[in-house]
N, C-alpha and C positions, 0 to 999 in steps of 0.2 A: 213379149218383151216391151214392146212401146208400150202398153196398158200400165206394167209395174211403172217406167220413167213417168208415164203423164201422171198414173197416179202418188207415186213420192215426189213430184213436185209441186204438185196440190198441198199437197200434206204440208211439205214446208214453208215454202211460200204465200199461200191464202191466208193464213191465218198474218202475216208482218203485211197483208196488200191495206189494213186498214192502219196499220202505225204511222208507215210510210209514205208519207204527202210527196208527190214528182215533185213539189216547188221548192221543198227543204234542198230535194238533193241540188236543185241550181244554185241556191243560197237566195230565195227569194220566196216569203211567205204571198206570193201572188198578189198583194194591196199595193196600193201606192201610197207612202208614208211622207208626207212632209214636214219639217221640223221647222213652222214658222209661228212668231206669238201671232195671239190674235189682231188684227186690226183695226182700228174705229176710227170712224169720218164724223166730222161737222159739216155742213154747210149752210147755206143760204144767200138772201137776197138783200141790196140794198144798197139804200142811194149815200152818198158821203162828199163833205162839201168843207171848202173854208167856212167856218162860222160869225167871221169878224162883219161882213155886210158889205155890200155895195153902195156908193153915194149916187145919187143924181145929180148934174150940173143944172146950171139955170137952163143952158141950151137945148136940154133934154137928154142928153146923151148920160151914157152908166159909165161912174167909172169905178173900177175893179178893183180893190187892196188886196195887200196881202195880210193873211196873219203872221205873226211878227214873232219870228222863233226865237228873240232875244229878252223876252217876257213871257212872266208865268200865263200870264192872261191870254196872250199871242197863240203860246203852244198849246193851252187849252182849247181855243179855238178853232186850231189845225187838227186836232186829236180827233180819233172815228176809233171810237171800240167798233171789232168785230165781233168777237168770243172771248170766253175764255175755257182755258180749261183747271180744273184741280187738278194737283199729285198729293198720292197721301205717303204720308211718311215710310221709308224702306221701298218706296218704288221711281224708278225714270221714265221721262216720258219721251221717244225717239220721233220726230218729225219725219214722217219718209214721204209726204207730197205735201206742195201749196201752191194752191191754183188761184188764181185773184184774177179781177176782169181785166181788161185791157184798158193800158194807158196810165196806172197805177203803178207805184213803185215797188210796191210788195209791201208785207208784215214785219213790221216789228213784233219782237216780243217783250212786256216790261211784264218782270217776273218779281212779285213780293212772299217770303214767307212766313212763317208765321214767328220763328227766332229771329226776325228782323231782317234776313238777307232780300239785299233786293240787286235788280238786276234789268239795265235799260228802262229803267223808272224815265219820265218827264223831267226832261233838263239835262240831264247827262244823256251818256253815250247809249242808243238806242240798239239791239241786237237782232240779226237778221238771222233766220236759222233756214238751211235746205235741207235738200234732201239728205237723208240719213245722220242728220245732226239731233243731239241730246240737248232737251232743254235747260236752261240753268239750273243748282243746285237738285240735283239728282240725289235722293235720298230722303230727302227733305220735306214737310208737309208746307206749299206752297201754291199759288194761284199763278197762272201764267197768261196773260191776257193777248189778243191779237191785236193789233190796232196800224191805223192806216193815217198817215197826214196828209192834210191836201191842204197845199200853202196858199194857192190865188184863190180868189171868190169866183173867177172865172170859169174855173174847172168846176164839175160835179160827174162822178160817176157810180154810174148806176151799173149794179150786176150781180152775177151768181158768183157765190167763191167754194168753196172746198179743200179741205183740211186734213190728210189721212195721218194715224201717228199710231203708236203702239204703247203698251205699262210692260214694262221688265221690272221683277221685284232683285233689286240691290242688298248685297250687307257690307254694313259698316266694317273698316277695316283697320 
């Protein structure tokens, strides 16, 4: 009698041992799935300085100016591109780290695109993005640059910086 039970459940069974994965029946195809967009870094090195100059006294000593944020020429002075990055049209670009060296205020972003909008341009109001913030005009085919001020001639810093951020493709709505 065991012989017929072992062998009728052969019969039935064997043949569903290959449909049936254990990991469907927990509700888990066995992988670890993450739903994250891909993410890409910039970095690099480099020194950034007021650009307006230091004088010398008759006495020898240096004396230190600043650039002069109330002039195009000033703020041109102050200005250190870091990077930049493109967005091309139908996509945003999401900032999720910015790492900058020490001592430094952080990055602005002056964002121009190509139907004219611009955003923390030179002279107006400059825009600071963190973590998990969207760069301006999302959507949009546009350049978005990093840039760093250093107002004394006094200051210079030199260092590594680091940039992570992500492309979500957007639709117009």
């Amino acid at each position: 009698m065991n012989v017929r039970v072992l062998l009728c459940c052969m019969i039935l069974f064997v043949p569903l041992a290959g449909c049936i994965d254990p990991a469907d029946a927990s509700g888990s195809d066995g992988s670890t799935s993450m739903d994250f967009a891909e993410l890409f870094y910039i970095h690099g090195d480099g020194t950034y300085t007021c650009n307006a100059g230091a004088t010398t006294n008759a006495n020898g000593s240096t004396s230190h100016t600043y650039c002069d944020d109330d002039t195009a020429e000033g703020l041109q002075n102050a200005r250190n591109v870091i990077t930049s990055i493109d967005q091309e049209e139908g996509t945003a670009i999401q900032v999720h780290a910015q790492t900058r060296f020490a001592g430094s205020d952080g990055f602005l972003v002056e964002t121009t695109c190509t139907d004219g909008g611009q955003s923390g341009i030179v002279g107006s109001t400059g825009s600071v993005y963190g973590m998990g913030d969207y760069l301006a005009f999302a959507g949009e085919e546009c350049t978005h640059t990093f840039v760093i001020y250093i107002w004394h001639t006094a200051y210079e810093y030199t260092g590594h910086w680091n940039i992570v951020y992500s492309v979500t493709p957007v639709t117009e709505g």
